[in-house]
Each structure stands twice: as structure tokens, then as C-alpha cells.
N, C-alpha and C positions, 0 to 999 in steps of 0.2 A: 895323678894326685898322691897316692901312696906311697910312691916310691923317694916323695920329698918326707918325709919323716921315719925312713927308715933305713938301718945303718945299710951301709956300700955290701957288706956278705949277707944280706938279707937279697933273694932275689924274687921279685913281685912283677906281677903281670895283670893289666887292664883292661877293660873293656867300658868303653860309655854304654851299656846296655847290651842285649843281645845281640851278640857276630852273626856278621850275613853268612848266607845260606852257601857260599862258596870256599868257607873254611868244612864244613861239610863235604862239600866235593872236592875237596883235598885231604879225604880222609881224616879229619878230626873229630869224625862222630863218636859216638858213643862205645862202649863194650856194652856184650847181649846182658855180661851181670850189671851192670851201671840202666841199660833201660828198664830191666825187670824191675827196679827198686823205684821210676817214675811211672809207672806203666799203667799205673790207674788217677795219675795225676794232673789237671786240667793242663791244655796246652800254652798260656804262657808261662807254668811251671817248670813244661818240660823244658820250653826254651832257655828259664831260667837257669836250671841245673846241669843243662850243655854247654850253655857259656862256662859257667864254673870250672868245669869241668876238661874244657878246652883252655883256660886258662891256667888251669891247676896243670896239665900234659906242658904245656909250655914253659912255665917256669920249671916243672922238673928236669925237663930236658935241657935248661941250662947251668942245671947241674950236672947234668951227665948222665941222668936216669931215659931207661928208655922208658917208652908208653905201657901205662899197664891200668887197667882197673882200679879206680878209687871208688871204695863202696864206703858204709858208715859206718860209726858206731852205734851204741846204743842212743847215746844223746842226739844223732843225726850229722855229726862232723863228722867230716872225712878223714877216712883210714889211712894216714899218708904212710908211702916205704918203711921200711926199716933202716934206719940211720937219717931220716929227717924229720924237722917237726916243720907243721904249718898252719895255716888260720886262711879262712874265707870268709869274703863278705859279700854280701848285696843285696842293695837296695833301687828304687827306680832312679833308672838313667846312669848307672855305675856298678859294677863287680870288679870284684880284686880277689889277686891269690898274692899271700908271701911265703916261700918257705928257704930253709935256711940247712944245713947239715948238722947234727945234734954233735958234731965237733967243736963247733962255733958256737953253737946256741943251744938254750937249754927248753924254751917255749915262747911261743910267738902267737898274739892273739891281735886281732887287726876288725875294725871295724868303718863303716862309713852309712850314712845319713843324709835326706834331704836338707838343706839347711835352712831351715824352718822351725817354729816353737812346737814344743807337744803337746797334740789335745789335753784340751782339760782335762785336770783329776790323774794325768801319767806323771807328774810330777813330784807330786803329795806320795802315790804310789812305791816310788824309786828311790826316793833323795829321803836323806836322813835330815832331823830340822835344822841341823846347823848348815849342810851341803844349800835344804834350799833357803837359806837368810843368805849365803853366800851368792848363788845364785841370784837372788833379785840385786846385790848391791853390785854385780858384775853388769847387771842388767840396768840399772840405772848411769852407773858409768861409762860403757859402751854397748849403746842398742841399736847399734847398729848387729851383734852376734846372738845368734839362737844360741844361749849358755845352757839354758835348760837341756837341748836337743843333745849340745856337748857333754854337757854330764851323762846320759845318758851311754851317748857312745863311748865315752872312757869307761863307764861302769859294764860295757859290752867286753869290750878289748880284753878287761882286768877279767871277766868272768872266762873268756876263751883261753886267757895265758893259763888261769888258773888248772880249769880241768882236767888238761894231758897230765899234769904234775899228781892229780890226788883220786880223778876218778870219779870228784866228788862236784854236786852243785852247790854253787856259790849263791846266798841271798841278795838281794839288792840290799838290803840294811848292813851286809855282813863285811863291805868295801867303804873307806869313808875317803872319798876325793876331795883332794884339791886341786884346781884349775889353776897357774898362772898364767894370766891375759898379758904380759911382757914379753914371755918368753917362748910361747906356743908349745909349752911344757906341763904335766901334771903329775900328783904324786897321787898311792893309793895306801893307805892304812889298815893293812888286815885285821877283822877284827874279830875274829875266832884264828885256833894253831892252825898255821901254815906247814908244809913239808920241810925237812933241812933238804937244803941246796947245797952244792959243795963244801957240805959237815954244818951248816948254820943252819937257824929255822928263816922259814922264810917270813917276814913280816909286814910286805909289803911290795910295790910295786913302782917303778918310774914309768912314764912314757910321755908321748909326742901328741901334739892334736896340731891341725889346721883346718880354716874354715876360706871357702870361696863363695861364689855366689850361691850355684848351687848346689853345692854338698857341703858337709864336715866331713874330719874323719880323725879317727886314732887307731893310736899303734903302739903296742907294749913288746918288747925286748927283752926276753932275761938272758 
């Protein structure tokens, strides 16, 4: 699903949920620093974060990187090489890695979702009040799409590009989306300084959403 919204030198790797037990016995388990850091973690966490993590090995490697240790940082993303950037997701029934060589790309933040509405009161929450009047009029003109859920995930995606770049955590109030439901496209409105990017500040954000039955997902590019 990811890899339909993101450019051709992004390369992204999937899983509908936890890999069976026989990528394990082909050697794709863990490093002893990568278990240490789940190791008090209930086990369908664990399973969570070796999918990740086998997925994240694999798309490295097709970049040319051999296997190594991804441990985190402070925030809990992972530490990718030196000379790539990347982003992870997941949620039930889908994990994704994208990452890209900081040749080509400057940060890449990728997100996906049940495609479902969000508990009451997470809305109000997240969405600035223009975001949610935009949302309900998206929502009365096609409801057949969990917009809400997509705001959501674009305000994820923006927050992931964001970090690598500044260090810093982003508010939900501090991004103002717009969705266009035409073009399976969104924009993002910084709204506190951004970093300068090659010599500009940064001000904002484009990216990608699509929605299926059961997921969303976005994907932001700089």
C-alpha cells in the first residue's frame, strides 16, 4: 500500500502484520542490542518491533547497506545509517518501512491506520477548528472515507518528516492540513519557524494519502 504513494527512489518494504516464524529461521531475527531494548516488553510488542525491524534490514539492503543494528533515539525512532533517512509505521494488520539516501532525500515520514473514525473526543483533540469544519464538510460529501482518521495520519507523517530536521516535537495544533479528496494529495502549514532547507526556511509540507478498505495511510517526501 505505501509504496503507491511514494516516489520510485524511496524504497519501502511491507508486511500485513507480523512475519511468520520462518523469516526468523532464515536469520532475520533480532541483534542482542535491538532485543535488550524490547526485553521487558509484552510479547505481541515484541513481535511488533521484529517485524519492523525485519522490514527496515530489507529495505536497507536494497540499498546496498548490509545488516546492522537499528536501535532508537530519544523519541523511540529508529537510528537509521549514516547517509539515510527513514520513517516507520504500524498499526493492526500493516507495518511499513521507507527509507531513501540523504542524496535524494532530505526526510521522509510515512504513516498508516485502520480505516476507521476516531474515538470520540480524538478529534477535538488533534484538529485545529478550521481542520475540523473541513473535515465534517469532507465527511458529508464523501462518507464513504474516515477523514478524520486521515487527518490524523497526515498530522503523523508531518510530525515524523519534521523531527529528524529540528530534534524538536511538533504540536498537533502547530501543523494546519489540508486534505484534497481529488487528488489523494495534502498540504501542511507550518505554524511556528521551520529549519532552512537548502538556504530557505522551511514553511510547510506536501504529501500523499490513500485510503482502502482497511487502512489509510500517508506519506510526506522532502
Amino acid at each position: 500500500m505505501i509504496e503507491a504513494i511514494l516516489p520510485p527512489d524511496v524504497v519501502s518494504v511491507a508486511a500485513p502484520g507480523d512475519l511468520p516464524d520462518d523469516a526468523l529461521e532464515h536469520g532475520e531475527g533480532l541483534f542482542p542490542e535491538e532485543e535488550a531494548l524490547i526485553a521487558r516488553a509484552v510479547p505481541p510488542r515484541q513481535r511488533e518491533f521484529t517485524t519492523g525491524r525485519i522490514c527496515a534490514r530489507r529495505a536497507l539492503a536494497r540499498l546496498g547497506l548490509p545488516p546492522a543494528p537499528l536501535l532508537r533515539n530519544r523519541r523511540g525512532a529508529p537510528q537509521w545509517p549514516a547517509g539515510v533517512v527513514g520513517s516507520m509505521t504500524h498499526c493492526q494488520g500493516y507495518r511499513a518501512v521507507a527509507v531513501a539516501r540523504t542524496g535524494h532525500r532530505v526526510t521522509i515520514g510515512i504513516d498508516a491506520e485502520p480505516h476507521a473514525p476516531l474515538p470520540d473526543g480524538v478529534l477535538e483533540a488533534i484538529a485545529l477548528p478550521g481542520e475540523q469544519r473541513a473535515m465534517a464538510a469532507l465527511a458529508r460529501h464523501s462518507p464513504g472515507t474516515a477523514w478524520d482518521r486521515l487527518l490524523f495520519s497526515a498530522k503523523e507523517s508531518v510530525f515524523k518528516a519534521w523531527y529528524p530536521l529540528t530534534g524538536e516535537e511538533l504540536g498537533f495544533d502547530e501543523a494546519d492540513i489540508t486534505l484534497d479528496p481529488d487528488h489523494g494529495t495534502f498540504t501542511a502549514r507550518l505554524l511556528r519557524p521551520g529549519p532552512h532547507v537548502a538556504g530557505r526556511p522551511l514553511t510547510g509540507f506536501s504529501g500523499r494519502w490513500l485510503s482502502r478498505a482497511d487502512h489509510v495511510a500517508t506519506a510526506v517526501v522532502l
